[in-house]
C-alpha positions as CSV (number, residue, x, y, z in Angstrom):
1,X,-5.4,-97.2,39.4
2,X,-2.2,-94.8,38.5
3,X,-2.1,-91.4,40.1
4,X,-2.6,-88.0,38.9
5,X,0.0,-85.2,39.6
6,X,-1.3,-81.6,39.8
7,X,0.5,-79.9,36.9
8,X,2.9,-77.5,38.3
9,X,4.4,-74.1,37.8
10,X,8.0,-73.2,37.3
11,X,7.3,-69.8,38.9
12,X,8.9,-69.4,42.4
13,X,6.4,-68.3,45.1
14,X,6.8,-65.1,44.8
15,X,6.3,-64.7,41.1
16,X,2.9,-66.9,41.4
17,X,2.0,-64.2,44.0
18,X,2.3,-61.4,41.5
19,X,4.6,-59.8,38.9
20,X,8.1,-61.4,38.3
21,X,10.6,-59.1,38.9
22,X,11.2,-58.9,35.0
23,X,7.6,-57.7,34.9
24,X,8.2,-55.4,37.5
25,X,11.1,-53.8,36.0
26,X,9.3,-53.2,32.5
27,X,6.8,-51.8,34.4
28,X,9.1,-49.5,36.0
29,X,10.7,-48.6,32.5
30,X,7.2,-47.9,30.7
31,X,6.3,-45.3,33.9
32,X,9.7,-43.2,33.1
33,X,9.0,-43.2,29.4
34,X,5.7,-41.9,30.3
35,X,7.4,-39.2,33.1
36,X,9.8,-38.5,30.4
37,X,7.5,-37.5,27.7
38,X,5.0,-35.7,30.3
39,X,7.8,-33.3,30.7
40,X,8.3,-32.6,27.4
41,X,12.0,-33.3,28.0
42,X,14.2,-32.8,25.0
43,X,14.8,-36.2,23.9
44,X,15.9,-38.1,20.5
45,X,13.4,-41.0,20.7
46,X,15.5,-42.9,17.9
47,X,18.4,-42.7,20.2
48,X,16.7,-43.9,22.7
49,X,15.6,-46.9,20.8
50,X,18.9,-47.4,19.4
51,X,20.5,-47.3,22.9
52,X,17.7,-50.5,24.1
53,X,19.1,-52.3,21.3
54,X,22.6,-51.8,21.8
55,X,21.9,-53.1,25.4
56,X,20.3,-56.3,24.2
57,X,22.2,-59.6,24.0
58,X,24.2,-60.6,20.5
59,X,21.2,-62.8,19.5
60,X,18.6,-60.1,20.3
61,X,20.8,-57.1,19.2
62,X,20.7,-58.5,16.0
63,X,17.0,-59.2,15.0
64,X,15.9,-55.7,16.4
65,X,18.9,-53.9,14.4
66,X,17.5,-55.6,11.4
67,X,13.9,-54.8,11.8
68,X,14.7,-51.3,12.9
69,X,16.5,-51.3,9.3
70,X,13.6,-52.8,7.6
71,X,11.1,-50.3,9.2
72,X,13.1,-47.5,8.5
73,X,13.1,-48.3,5.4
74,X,9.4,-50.3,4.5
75,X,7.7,-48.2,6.7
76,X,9.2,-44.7,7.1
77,X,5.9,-42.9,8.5
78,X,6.4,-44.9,11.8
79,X,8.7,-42.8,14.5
80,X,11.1,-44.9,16.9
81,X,10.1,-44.7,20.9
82,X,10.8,-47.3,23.0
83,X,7.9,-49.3,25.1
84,X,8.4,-50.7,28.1
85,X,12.0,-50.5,27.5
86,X,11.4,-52.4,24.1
87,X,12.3,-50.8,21.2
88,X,8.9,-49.8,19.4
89,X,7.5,-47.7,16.2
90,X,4.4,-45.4,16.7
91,X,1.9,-44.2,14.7
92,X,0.5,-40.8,15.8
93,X,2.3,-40.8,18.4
94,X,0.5,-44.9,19.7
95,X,2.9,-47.7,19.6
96,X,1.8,-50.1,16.5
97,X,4.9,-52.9,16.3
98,X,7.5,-53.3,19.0
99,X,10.6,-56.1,19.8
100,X,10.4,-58.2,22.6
101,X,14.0,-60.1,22.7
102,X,14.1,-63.0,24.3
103,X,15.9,-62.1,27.1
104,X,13.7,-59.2,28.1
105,X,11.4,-62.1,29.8
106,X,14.0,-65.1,29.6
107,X,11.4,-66.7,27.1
108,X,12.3,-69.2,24.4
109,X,12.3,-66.7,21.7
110,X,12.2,-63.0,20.7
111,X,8.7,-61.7,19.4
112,X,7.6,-59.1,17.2
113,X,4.5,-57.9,18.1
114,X,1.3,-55.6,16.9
115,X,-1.1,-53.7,19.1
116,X,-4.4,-53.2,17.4
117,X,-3.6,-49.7,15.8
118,X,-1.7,-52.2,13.2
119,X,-4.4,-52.7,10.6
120,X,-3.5,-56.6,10.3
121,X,-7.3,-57.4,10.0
122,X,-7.5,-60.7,7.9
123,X,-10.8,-62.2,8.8
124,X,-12.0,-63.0,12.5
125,X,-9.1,-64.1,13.9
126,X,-5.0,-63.1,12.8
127,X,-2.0,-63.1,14.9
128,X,-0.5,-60.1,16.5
129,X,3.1,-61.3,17.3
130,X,5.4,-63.4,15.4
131,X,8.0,-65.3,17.0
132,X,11.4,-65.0,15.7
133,X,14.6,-67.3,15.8
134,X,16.7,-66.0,13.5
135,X,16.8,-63.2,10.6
136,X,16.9,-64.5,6.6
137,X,15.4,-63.0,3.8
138,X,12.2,-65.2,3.8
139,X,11.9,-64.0,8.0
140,X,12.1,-60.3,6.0
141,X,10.0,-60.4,3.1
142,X,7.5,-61.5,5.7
143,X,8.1,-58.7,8.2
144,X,7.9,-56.6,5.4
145,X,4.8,-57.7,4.1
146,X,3.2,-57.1,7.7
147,X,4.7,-53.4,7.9
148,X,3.2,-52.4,5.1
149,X,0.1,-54.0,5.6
150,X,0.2,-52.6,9.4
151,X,0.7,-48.5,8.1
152,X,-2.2,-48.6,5.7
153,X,-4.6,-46.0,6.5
């Protein structure tokens, strides 16, 4: 009779415990947006999103430059903030598409994701995030596509 192995997880003890430390610091990041904007600070929230790009790696940096691009232009009733230190686009004022770079969580691949402001209905069930590899102009139209879909009142 051949043994079993319990499947096992790549997460050190203390991560299986809790948060990862990752997790921890996005956390962190998300309450000092939320202090920032409760004090009404003076702030450039475009600037602020630009800056969490700039910080990204190469491979990051340059998906999130491009879909800042393609929402500034597709999708110019969206305002830049930044989301747990992801770069994200609001709606009245609630966050409706954000980056996730890869490296933000050391996953496989960076994400573009919807919360469920984003009017992406299609049926019972639709995806909210869309893994992304690489930029090219069919990665783009799609993108696009969702944007606009997304904004519609």
């Amino acid at each position: 009779m051949a043994e079993t192995s319990e499947p096992t997880d790549a997460r050190t003890d203390d991560e299986q415990d809790g948060f990862s430390d990752k997790e921890k610091a996005a956390m962190k990041e998300r309450a000092a947006e939320l202090r920032k904007q409760k004090r009404g600070a003076k702030k450039d929230p475009e600037a602020d999103l630009l800056e969490k790009i700039a910080e990204m790696p190469h491979s990051d940096r340059a998906i999130a430059s491009r879909i800042h691009e393609l929402v500034t232009e597709h999708a110019p009733s969206l305002t830049s903030k930044t989301w747990y230190g992801m770069p994200g686009w609001a709606k009245n004022g609630k966050v409706l598409c954000f980056f996730q770079g890869a490296a933000k969580f050391d996953t496989r691949y960076a994400a573009l994701g919807f919360n469920d402001i984003a009017t992406l209905d299609d049926g019972t069930m639709w995806p909210t995030a869309y893994a992304i590899t690489e930029m090219n102009a069919a990665n783009e139209k799609l993108i696009i596509g969702l944007l606009k879909k997304a904004v519609q009142e």
